[in-house]
C-alpha positions as protocol buffer text, in pm:
chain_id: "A"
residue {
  index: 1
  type: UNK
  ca { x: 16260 y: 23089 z: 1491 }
}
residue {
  index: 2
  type: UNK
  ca { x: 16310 y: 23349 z: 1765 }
}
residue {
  index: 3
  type: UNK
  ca { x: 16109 y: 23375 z: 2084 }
}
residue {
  index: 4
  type: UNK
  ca { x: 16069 y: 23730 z: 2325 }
}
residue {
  index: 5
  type: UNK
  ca { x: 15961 y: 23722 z: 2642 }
}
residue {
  index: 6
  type: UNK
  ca { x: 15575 y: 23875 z: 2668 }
}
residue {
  index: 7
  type: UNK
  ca { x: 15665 y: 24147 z: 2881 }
}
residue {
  index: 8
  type: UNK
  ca { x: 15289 y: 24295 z: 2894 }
}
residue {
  index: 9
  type: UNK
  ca { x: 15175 y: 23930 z: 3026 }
}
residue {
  index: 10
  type: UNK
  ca { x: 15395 y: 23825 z: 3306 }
}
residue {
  index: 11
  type: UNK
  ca { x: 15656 y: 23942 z: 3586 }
}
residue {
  index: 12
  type: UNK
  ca { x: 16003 y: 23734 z: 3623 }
}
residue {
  index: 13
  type: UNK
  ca { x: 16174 y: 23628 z: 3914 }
}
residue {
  index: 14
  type: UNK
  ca { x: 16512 y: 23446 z: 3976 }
}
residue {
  index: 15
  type: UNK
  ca { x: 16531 y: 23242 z: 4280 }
}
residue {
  index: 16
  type: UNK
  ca { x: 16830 y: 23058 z: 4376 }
}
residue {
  index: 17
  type: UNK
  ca { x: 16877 y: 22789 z: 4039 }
}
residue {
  index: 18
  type: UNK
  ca { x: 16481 y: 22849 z: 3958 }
}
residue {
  index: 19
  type: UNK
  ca { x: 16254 y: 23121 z: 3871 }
}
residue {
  index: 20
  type: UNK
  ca { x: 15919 y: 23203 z: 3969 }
}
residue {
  index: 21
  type: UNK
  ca { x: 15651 y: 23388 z: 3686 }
}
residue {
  index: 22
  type: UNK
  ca { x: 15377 y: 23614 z: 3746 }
}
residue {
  index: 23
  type: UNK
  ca { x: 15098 y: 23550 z: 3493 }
}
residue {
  index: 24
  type: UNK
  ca { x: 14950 y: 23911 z: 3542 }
}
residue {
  index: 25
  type: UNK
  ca { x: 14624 y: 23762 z: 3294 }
}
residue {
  index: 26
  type: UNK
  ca { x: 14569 y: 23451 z: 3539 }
}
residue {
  index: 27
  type: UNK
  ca { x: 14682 y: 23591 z: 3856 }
}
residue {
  index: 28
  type: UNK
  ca { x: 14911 y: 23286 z: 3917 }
}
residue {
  index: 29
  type: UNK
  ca { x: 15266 y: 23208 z: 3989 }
}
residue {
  index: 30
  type: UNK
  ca { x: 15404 y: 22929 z: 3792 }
}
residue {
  index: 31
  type: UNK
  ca { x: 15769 y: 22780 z: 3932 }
}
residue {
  index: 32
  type: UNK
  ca { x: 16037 y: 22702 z: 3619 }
}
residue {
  index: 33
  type: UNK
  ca { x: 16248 y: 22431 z: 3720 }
}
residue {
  index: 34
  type: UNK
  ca { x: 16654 y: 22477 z: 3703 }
}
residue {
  index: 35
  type: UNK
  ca { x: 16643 y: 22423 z: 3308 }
}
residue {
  index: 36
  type: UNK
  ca { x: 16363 y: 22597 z: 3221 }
}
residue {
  index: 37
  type: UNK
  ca { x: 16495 y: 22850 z: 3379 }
}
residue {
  index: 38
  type: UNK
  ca { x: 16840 y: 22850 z: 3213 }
}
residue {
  index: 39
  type: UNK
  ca { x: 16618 y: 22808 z: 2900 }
}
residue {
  index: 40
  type: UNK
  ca { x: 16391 y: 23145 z: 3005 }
}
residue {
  index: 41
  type: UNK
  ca { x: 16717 y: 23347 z: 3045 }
}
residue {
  index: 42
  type: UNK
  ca { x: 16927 y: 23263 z: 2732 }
}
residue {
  index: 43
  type: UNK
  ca { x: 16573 y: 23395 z: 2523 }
}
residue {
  index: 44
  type: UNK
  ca { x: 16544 y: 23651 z: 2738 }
}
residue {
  index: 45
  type: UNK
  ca { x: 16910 y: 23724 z: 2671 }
}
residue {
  index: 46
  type: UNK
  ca { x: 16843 y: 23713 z: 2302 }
}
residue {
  index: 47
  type: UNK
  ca { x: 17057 y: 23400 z: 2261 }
}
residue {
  index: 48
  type: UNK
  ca { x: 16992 y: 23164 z: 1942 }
}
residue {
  index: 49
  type: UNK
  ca { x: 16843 y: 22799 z: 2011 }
}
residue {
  index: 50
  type: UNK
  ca { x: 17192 y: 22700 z: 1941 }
}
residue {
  index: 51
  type: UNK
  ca { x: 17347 y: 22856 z: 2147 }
}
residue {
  index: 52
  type: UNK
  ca { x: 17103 y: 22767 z: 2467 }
}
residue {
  index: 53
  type: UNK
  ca { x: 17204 y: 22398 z: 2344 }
}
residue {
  index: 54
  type: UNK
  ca { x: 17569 y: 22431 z: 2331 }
}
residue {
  index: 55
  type: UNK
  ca { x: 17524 y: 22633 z: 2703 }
}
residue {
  index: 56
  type: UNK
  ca { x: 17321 y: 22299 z: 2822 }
}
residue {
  index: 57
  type: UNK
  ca { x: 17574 y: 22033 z: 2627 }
}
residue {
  index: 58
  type: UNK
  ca { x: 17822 y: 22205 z: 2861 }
}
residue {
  index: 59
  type: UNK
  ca { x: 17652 y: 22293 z: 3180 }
}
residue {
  index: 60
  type: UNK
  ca { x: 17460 y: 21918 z: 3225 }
}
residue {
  index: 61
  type: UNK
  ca { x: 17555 y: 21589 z: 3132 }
}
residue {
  index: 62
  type: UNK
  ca { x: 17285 y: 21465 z: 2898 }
}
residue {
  index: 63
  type: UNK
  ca { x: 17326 y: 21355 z: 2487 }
}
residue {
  index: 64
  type: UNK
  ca { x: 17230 y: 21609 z: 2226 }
}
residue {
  index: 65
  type: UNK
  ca { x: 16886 y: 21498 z: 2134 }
}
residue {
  index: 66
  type: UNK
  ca { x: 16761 y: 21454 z: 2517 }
}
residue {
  index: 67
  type: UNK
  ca { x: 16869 y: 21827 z: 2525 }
}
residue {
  index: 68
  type: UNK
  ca { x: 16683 y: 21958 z: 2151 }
}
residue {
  index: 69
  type: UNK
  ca { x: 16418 y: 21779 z: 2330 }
}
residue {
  index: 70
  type: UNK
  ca { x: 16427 y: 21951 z: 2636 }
}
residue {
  index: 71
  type: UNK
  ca { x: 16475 y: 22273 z: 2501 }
}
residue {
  index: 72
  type: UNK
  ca { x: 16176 y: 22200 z: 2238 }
}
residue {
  index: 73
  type: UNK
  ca { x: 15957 y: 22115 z: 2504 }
}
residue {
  index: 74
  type: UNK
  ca { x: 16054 y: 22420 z: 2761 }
}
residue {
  index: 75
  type: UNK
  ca { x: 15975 y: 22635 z: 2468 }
}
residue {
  index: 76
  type: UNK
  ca { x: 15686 y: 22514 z: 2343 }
}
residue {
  index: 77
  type: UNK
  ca { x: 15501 y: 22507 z: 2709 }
}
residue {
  index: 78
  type: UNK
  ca { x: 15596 y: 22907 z: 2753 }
}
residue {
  index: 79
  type: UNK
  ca { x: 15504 y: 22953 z: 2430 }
}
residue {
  index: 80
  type: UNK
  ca { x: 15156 y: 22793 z: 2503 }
}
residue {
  index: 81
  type: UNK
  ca { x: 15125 y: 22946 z: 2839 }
}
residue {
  index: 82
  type: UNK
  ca { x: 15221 y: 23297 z: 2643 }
}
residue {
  index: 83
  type: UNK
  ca { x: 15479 y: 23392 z: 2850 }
}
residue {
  index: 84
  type: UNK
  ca { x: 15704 y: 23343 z: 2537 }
}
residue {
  index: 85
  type: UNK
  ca { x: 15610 y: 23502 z: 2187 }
}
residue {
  index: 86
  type: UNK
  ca { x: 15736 y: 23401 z: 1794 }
}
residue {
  index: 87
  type: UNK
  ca { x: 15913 y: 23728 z: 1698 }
}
């Protein structure tokens, strides 16, 4: 599956090892945490799921599932908040 960042919706920000979002709908800010963030970037890079795993395997020191799950989860939230589409 590949996700795009909903553009029309929200406003991104890079601070430092986090992010900040604008939810233009909600009129809210909403902080992503250091690997949500690297998470947020890779899709917005248009880099595969894989890819954002092997990038995590290597940048963090944590076992492949505890990542998928990570990533899963990270994904799942945007894509519930809409920040995140299914293209």
């Amino acid at each position: 599956m590949n996700y795009i960042i909903n553009e029309e919706r929200i406003l991104f920000s890079q601070l430092g090892d986090e992010a900040v979002i604008f939810d233009k709908k909600n009129n809210e800010y909403v902080t992503l945490n250091e690997t949500m963030f690297k998470i947020f970037e890779s899709i917005s890079n248009g880099n595969s799921l894989e890819t954002i795993k092997e990038s995590l395997l290597n940048e963090f020191e944590v076992d492949e599932e505890t990542c998928v799950l990570a990533i899963e989860s990270s994904i799942k939230s945007l894509v519930d908040k809409e920040f995140l589409l299914v293209n």
